[in-house]
VOGU-3710 file (C-alpha; in Angstrom, 3 decimals, decimal comma):
1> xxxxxxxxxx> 23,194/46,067/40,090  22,034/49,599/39,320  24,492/51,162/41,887  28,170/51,127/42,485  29,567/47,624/44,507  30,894/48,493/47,721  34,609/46,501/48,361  32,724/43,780/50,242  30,196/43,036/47,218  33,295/42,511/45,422
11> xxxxxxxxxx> 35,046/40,156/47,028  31,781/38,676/47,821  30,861/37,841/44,731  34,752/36,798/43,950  33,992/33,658/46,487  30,129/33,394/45,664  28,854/30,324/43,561  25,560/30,802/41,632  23,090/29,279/43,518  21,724/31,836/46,126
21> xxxxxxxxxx> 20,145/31,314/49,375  16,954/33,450/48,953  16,041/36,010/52,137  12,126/37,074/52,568  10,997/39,723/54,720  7,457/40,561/56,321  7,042/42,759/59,472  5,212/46,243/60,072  4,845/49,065/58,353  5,208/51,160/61,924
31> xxxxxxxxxx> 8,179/49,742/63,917  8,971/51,090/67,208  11,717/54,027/65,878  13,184/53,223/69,775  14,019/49,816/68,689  15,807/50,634/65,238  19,531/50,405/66,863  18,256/47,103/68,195  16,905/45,973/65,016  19,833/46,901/62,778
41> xxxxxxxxxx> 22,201/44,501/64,999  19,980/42,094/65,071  20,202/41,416/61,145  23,284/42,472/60,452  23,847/39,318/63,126  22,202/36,996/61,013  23,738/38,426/57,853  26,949/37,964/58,976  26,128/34,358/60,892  24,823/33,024/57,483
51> xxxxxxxxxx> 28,048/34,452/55,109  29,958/32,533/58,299  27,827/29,423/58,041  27,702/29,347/53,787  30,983/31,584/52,972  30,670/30,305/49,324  26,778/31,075/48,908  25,381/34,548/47,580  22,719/36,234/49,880  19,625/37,423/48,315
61> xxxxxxxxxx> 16,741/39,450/50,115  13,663/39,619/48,311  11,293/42,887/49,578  8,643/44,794/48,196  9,661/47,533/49,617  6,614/48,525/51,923  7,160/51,503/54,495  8,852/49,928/57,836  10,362/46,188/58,227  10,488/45,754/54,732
71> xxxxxxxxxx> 12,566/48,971/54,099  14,876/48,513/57,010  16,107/45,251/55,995  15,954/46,328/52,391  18,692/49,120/53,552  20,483/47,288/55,795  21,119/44,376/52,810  22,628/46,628/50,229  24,506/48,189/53,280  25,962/44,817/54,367
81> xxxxxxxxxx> 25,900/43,477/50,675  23,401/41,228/50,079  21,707/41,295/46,658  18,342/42,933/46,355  15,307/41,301/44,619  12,146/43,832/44,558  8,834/42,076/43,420  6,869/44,912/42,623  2,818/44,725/43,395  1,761/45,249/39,998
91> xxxxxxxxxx> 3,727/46,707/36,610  5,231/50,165/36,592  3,529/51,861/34,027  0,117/50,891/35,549  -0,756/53,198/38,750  2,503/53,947/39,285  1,833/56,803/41,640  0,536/54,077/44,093  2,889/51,488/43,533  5,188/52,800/46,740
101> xxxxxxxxxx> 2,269/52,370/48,958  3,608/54,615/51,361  5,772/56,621/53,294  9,321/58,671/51,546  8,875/58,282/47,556  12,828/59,078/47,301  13,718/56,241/49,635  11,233/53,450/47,436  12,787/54,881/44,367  16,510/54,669/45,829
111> xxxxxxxxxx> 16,250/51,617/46,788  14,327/50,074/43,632  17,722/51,371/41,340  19,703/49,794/44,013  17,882/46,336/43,432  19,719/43,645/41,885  16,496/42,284/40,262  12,846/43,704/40,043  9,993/41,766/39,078  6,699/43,229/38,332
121> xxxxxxxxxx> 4,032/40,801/39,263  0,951/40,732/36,893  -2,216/41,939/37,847  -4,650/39,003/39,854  -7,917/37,304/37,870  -10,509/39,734/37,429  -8,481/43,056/38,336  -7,997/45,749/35,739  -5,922/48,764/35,759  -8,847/51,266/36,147
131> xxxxxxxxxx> -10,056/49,056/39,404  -6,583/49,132/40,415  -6,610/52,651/40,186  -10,408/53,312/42,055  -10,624/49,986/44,198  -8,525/49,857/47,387  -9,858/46,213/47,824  -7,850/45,630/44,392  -4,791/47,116/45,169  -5,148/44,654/48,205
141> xxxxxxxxxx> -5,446/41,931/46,774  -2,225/42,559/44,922  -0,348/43,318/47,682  -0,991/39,683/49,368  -0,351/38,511/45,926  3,334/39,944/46,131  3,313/38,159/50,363  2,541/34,473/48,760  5,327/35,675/46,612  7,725/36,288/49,092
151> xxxxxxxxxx> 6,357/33,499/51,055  6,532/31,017/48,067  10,511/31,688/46,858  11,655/32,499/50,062  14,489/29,783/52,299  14,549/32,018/55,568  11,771/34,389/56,275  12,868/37,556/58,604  9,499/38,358/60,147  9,840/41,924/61,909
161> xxxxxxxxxx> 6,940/41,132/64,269  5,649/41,489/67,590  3,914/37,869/67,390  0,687/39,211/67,955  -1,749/37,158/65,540  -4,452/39,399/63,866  -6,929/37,735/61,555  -6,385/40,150/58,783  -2,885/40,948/59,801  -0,178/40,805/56,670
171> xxxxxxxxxx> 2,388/39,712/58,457  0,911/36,919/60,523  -0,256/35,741/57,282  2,583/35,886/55,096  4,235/33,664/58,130  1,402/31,353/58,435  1,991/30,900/54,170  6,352/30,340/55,125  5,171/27,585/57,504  2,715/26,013/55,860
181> xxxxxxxxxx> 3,619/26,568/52,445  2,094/29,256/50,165  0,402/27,196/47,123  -1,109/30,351/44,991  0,072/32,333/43,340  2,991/31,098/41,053  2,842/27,437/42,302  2,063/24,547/40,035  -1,849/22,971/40,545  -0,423/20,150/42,695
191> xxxxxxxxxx> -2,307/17,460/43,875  -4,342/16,560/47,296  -0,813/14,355/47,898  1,528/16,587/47,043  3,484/18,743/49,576  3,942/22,566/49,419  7,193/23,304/50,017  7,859/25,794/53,271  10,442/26,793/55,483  11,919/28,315/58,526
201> xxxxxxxxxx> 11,031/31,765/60,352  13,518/34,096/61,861  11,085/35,738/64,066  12,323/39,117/65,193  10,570/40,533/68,236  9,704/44,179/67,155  7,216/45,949/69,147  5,212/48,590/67,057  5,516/52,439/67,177  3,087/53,443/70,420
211> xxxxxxxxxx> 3,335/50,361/71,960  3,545/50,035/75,913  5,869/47,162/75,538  8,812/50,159/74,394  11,691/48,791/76,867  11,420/46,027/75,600  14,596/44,020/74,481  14,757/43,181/70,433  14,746/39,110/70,320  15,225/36,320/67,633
221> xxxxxxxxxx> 13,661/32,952/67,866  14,059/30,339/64,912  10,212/29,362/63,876  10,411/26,029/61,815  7,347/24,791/59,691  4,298/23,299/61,362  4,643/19,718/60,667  7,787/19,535/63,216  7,514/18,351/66,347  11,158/17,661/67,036
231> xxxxxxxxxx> 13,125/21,262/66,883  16,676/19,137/66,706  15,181/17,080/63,869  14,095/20,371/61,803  17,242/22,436/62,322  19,067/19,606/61,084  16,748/18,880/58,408  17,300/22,702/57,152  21,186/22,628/57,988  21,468/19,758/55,911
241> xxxxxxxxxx> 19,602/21,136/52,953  21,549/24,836/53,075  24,518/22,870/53,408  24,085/20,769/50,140  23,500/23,906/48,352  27,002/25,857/49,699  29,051/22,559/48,875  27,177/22,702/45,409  28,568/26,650/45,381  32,484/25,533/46,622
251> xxxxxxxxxx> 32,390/23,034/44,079  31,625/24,958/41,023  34,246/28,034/42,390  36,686/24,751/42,320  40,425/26,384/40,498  40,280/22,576/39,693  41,908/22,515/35,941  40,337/19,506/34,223  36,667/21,191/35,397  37,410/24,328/34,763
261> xxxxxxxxxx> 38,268/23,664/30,899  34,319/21,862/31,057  32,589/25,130/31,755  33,240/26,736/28,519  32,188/23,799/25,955  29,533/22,756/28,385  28,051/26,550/28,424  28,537/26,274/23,931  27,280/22,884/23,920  24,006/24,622/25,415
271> xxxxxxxxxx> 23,627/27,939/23,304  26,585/28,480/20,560  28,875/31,091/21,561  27,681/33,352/18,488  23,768/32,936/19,864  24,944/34,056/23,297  24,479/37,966/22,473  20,910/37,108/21,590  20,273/36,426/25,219  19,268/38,699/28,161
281> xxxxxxxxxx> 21,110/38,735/31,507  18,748/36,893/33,253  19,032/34,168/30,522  22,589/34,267/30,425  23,006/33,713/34,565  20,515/30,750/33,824  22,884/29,545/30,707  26,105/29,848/33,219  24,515/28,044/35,780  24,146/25,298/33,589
291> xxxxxxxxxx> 27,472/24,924/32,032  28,505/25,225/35,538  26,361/22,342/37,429  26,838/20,291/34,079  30,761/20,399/34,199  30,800/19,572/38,363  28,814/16,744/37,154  31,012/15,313/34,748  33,814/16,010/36,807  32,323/13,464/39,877
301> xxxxxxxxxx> 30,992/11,594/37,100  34,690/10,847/36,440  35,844/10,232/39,717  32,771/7,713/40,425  33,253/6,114/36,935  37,720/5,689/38,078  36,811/4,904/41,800  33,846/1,655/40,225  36,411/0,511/37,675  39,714/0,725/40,259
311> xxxxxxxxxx> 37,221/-0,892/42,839  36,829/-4,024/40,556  40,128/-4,241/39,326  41,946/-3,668/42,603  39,234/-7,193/44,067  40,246/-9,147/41,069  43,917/-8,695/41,438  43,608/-9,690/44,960  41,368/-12,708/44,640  44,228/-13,720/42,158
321> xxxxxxxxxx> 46,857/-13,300/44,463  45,076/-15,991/46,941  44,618/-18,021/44,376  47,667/-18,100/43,364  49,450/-18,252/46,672  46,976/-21,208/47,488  47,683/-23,704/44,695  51,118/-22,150/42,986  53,355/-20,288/45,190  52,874/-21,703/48,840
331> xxxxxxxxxx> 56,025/-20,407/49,702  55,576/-16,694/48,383  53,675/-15,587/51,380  54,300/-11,779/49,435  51,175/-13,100/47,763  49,182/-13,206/50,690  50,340/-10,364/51,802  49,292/-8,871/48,443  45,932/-10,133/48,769  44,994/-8,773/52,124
341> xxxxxxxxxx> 46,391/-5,419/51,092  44,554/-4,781/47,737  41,034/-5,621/49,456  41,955/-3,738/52,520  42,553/-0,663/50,367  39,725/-1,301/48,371  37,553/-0,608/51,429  39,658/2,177/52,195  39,451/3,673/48,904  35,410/2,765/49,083
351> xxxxxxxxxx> 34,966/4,756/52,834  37,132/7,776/50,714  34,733/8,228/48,039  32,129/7,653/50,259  33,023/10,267/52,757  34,049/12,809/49,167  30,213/12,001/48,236  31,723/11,230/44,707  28,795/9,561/43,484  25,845/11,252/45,384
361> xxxxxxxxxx> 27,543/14,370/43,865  27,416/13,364/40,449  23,907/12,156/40,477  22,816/15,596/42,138  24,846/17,786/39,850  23,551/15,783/37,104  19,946/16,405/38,262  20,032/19,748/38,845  22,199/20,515/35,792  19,571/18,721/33,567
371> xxxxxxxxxx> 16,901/20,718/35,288  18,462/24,353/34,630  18,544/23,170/30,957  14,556/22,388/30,733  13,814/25,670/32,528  16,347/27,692/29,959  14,789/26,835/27,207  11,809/27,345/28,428  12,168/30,668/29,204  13,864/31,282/25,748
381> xxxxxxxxxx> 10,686/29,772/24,609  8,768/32,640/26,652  7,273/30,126/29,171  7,597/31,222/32,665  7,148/27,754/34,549  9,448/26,986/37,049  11,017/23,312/36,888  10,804/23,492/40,513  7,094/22,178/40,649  7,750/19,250/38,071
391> xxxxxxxxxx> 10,876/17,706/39,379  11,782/15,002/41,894  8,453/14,962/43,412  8,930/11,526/44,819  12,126/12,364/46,168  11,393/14,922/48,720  13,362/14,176/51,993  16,722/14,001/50,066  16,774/15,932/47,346  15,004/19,555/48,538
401> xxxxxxxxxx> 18,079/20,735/48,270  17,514/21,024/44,179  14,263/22,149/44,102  15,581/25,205/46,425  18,829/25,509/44,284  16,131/25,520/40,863  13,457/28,176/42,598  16,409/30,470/43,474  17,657/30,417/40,248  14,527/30,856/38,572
411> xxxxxxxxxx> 14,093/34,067/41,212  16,858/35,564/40,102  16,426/35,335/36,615  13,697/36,958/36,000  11,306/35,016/38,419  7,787/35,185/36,580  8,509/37,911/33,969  9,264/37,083/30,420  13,191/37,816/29,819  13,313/40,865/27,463
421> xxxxxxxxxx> 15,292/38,931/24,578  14,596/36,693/21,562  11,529/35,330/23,682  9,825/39,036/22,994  9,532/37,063/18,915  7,807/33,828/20,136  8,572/32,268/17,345  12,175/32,985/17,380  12,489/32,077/20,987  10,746/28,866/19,786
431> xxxxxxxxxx> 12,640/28,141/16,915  16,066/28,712/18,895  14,658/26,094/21,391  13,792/23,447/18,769  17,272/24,143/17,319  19,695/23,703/20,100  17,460/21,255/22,154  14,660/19,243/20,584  17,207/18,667/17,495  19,766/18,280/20,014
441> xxxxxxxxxx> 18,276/15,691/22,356  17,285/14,010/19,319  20,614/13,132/17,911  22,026/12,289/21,319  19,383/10,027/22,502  19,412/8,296/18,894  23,300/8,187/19,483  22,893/6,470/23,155  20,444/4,096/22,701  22,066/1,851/20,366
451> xxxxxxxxxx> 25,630/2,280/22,276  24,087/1,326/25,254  22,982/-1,864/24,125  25,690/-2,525/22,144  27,973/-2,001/25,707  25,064/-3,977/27,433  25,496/-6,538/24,712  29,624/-6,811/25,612  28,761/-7,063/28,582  26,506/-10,452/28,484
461> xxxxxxxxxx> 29,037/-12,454/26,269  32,046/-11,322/28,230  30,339/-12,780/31,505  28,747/-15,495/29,441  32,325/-15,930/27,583  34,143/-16,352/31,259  31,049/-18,403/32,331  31,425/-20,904/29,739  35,028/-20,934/29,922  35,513/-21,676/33,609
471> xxxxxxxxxx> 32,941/-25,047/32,566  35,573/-26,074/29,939  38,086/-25,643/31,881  36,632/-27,704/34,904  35,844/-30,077/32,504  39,223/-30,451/31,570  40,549/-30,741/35,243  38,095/-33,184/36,068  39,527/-35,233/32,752  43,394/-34,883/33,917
481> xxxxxxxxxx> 42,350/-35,309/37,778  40,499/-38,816/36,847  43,449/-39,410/34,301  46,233/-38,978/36,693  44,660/-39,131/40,014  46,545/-35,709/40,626  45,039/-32,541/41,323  46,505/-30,099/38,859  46,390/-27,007/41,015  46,950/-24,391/37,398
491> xxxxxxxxxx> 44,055/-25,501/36,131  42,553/-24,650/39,536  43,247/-21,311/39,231  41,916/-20,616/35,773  38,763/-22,161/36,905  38,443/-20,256/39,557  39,582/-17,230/38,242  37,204/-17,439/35,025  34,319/-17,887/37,471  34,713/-14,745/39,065
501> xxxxxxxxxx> 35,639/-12,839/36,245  31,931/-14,174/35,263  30,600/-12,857/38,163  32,590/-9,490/38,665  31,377/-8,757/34,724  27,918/-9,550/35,500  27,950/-7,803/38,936  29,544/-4,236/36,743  27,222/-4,667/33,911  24,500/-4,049/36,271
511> xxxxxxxxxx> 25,854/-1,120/37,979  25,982/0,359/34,686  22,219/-0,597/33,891  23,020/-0,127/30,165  19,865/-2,610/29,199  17,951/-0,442/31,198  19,426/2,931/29,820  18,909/1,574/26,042  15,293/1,047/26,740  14,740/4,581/28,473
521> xxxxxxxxxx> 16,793/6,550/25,620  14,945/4,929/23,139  11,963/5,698/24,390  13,243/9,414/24,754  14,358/9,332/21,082  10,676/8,762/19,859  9,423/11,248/22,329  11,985/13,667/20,741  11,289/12,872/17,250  8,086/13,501/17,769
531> xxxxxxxxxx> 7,759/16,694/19,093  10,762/18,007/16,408  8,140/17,314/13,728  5,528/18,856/15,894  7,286/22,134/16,463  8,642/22,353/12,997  4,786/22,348/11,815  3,547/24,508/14,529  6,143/27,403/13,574  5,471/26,776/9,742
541> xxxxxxxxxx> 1,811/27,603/10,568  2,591/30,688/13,132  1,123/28,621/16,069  3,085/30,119/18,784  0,716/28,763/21,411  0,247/25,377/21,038  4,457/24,975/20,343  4,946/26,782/23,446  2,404/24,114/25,213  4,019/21,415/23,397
551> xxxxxxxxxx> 8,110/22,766/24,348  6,176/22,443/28,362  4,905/18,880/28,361  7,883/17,850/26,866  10,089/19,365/29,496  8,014/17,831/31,979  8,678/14,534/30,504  11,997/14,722/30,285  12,582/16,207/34,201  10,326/12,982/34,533
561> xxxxxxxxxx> 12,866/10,740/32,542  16,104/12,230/34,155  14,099/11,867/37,880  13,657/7,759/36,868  17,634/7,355/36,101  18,578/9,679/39,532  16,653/7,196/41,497  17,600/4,810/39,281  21,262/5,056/39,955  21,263/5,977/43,752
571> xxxxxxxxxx> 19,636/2,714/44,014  22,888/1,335/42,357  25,791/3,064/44,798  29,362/2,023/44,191  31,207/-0,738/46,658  33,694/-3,110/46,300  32,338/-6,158/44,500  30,861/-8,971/47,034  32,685/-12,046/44,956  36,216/-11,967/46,425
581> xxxxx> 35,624/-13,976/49,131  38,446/-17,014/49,167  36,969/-20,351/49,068  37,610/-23,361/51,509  40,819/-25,676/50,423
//
């Protein structure tokens, strides 16, 4: 920030986790001045109901700084400490006397220093800077370029409005694009069955200056995107999503030791330590965000992989203990006892992790962690996509929650603009990619293929091992039970206890999906081979372009890949195994 933190930024950003939860405003440019008292209480109310709803998520508000609403609640942000984001109309240096649109100069250029971030939006198809300059229909254009902007990366629109729908009214259509999702500019070419993503309205009541209406009391009414019919339904639909995204932001400020000793490999596994200076802010907050998301995940990665394992060995214990009590030690009713308490706290210990989301957390983490690599690398490559519009498409009900978490953070890194680092040498941006990920994901995907089918290939012969050994040894008690005519209740036991071994192996082996995972990380390591000799030629031959275009698709495949093994694994969740049921005697 360009000006001096007030004590409340401070500790604000002491508790804040990195993913923000992005502000828009639209409104008028002539506000009733009677109403500004009114107004300023209004938002600071749903500034401070928001820090009191998500006390570990950042607030940003992104304005362009227009004359009225959008200057109000621009002032009244840095005033109550929420960050700034400014998407300016069109770049500095072009028209520049015309960028502030109107009203005070000095306020515009106050409050663009005081901005956290500001992103100059390029100029539309088929405007120049001399029609800029001559062509008020131009400098339109732009403007409602920079409202599908705000409409497009922003979670809550504030709408400073008096609700009064004109057919070429800004406002009305900037909250028209919130609702029903603004698809140009800066959105991916989706398909007719794809869904542009929208959201909420906080619809402010704000009669304009000269308006009859001037006793009027300043109101706030929550507007929820069009498709909703049920009000209940949407704020809990919304409630649910902000509310993954602050647990996401408490999790990562977690004092927890183990994770915190992840962050700092995780962030050098990414971009060596010594390549870090190379990198602009923007790129750096994108780089931290990563090592961040990527050490939660292997932190609940941890407790899912303890809780699975404990689960399994805490049911075979106990189905021992029957079996044992049944056929050995009749009179050791201690066994019994045993047996009813290890299964009875394996539920319990299942309904724990359950309710501590251990394993939905470590699949989202994952996700999103894997994400905010892709979209680092390609900004280091100078691509400006966000991974937002190419991931989890097929997911949509219960994962929003990342795609919001990856806009934001593509907002407020740089948003659209080309981060002013080693991406301003292509090539070098390109090579550093190639290095440090194409190389990368190379080696580890050649690396995990072959162990996962090697642990896939344990697996089989350990359940086929027990299989086959429970048959021998049933084979054998049939042989001493015709021999003596006496059921010899040991050899029960093994039997018994070999068989579910069988089945308990076979059941993990395919919560692990290792067969599966082989198949996909080979298939990655080709990809990846592939485009490392594709690259390497491309920068030998100063084809900047086409490596860029290639460093895209191949992002896109693997957000594709890592989308395939999220589903893949929610479709797997942890429970205590189903074979521990005693049998009839």
């Amino acid at each position: 920030m360009n000006v001096a933190p007030t004590g409340r930024n401070v500790a604000d950003a002491e508790n804040s986790g990195i993913v923000p939860l992005i502000l828009g405003i639209t409104g008028h440019r002539n506000p009733s001045t009677a109403h500004l008292d009114q107004l300023s209480g209004e938002l600071a109310r749903i500034f401070t109901e928001l820090r009191q709803r998500f006390p570990h998520t950042p607030l940003k508000l992104i304005s362009p700084l227009a004359e009225g609403a959008d200057r109000i609640v621009a002032k009244l942000a840095v005033e109550n400490g929420v960050g700034l984001i400014v998407p300016l109309a069109w770049p500095a240096d072009i028209c520049q006397e015309q960028l502030h649109r109107s009203g005070n100069r000095g306020e515009f250029d106050h409050l663009v220093k005081a901005a956290e971030q500001v992103i100059e939006l390029p100029l539309a198809e088929g405007i120049t800077q001399q029609s800029l300059a001559a062509e008020e229909d131009a400098r339109n254009r732009q403007y409602q370029q920079v409202g599908a902007y705000v409409a497009r990366h922003s979670q809550i629109l504030i709408a400073l409005w008096d609700g009064v729908v004109k057919r070429d009214g800004g406002t009305s259509r900037v909250i028209t694009w919130q609702q029903q999702g603004a698809l140009a500019p800066y959105a991916a070419n989706l398909g007719w069955l794809d869904k542009v993503e929208n959201g909420p309205v906080f619809h402010v009541h704000t009669p304009r200056e000269g308006e009859t209406d001037q006793q009027a009391a300043v109101t706030m009414e929550v507007r929820y995107p069009t498709e909703y019919t049920d009000m209940p339904q949407a704020e809990h639909d919304f409630s649910r999503l902000w509310g993954c995204i602050e647990e996401f932001n408490a999790d990562v400020l977690s004092d927890d030791r183990a994770y915190q000793q992840q962050v700092a490999p995780r962030k050098d596994w990414c971009i060596p330590e010594d390549k870090c200076p190379e990198l602009a802010q923007p790129l750096s907050m994108l780089l931290e965000a990563f090592a961040r998301a990527d050490a939660a995940a292997i932190r609940f990665q941890k407790k899912t992989n303890f809780t699975l394992k404990a689960l399994f060995l805490m049911v075979v214990v106990g189905v021992g203990c029957f079996e044992f009590y049944a056929h050995l030690f009749v009179d050791s009713p201690l066994l019994l006892v045993g047996y009813i308490a290890l299964l009875f706290g394996s539920i319990c210990w299942y309904w724990f992790a359950v309710r501590r989301d251990y394993q939905r957390k470590y699949l989202d983490y994952r996700g999103l962690a894997e994400a905010l690599r892709v979209q680092l690398y390609w900004r280091i490559a100078g691509l400006t996509d966000s991974v937002a519009d190419h991931y989890l498409r097929n997911l949509r009900s219960e994962l929003d929650w990342i795609r919001q978490a990856l806009r934001a953070c593509h907002l407020v890194s740089g948003g659209h603009q080309r981060p002013t680092s080693v991406s301003e040498d292509k090539s070098a941006g390109i090579a550093l990619a190639k290095v440090f990920w194409i190389d990368d994901q190379f080696k580890y995907f050649s690396d995990s293929a072959p162990k996962n089918e090697r642990i896939h290939k344990q697996c089989t012969l350990l359940s086929f091992g027990a299989f086959w050994s429970s048959i021998a040894l049933a084979c054998i008690l049939l042989w001493v039970h015709i021999y003596t005519d006496h059921l010899h209740h040991a050899l029960v036991v093994a039997v018994f206890v070999w068989a579910t071994a069988a089945a308990l192996q076979q059941e993990y082996a395919e919560k692990q999906a290792c067969s599966i995972q082989a198949k996909r990380y080979d298939w990655m390591r080709w990809l990846f081979h592939t485009a490392q000799q594709e690259t390497e030629g491309l920068l030998k031959t100063g084809n900047n372009e086409d490596a860029q275009s290639l460093i895209l698709e191949l992002g896109k495949e693997a957000l594709a890949e890592n989308a395939e093994w999220v589903l893949q694994r929610r479709e797997r969740p942890i429970m205590p195994p189903h074979t521990y049921a005693p049998r009839e005697h």
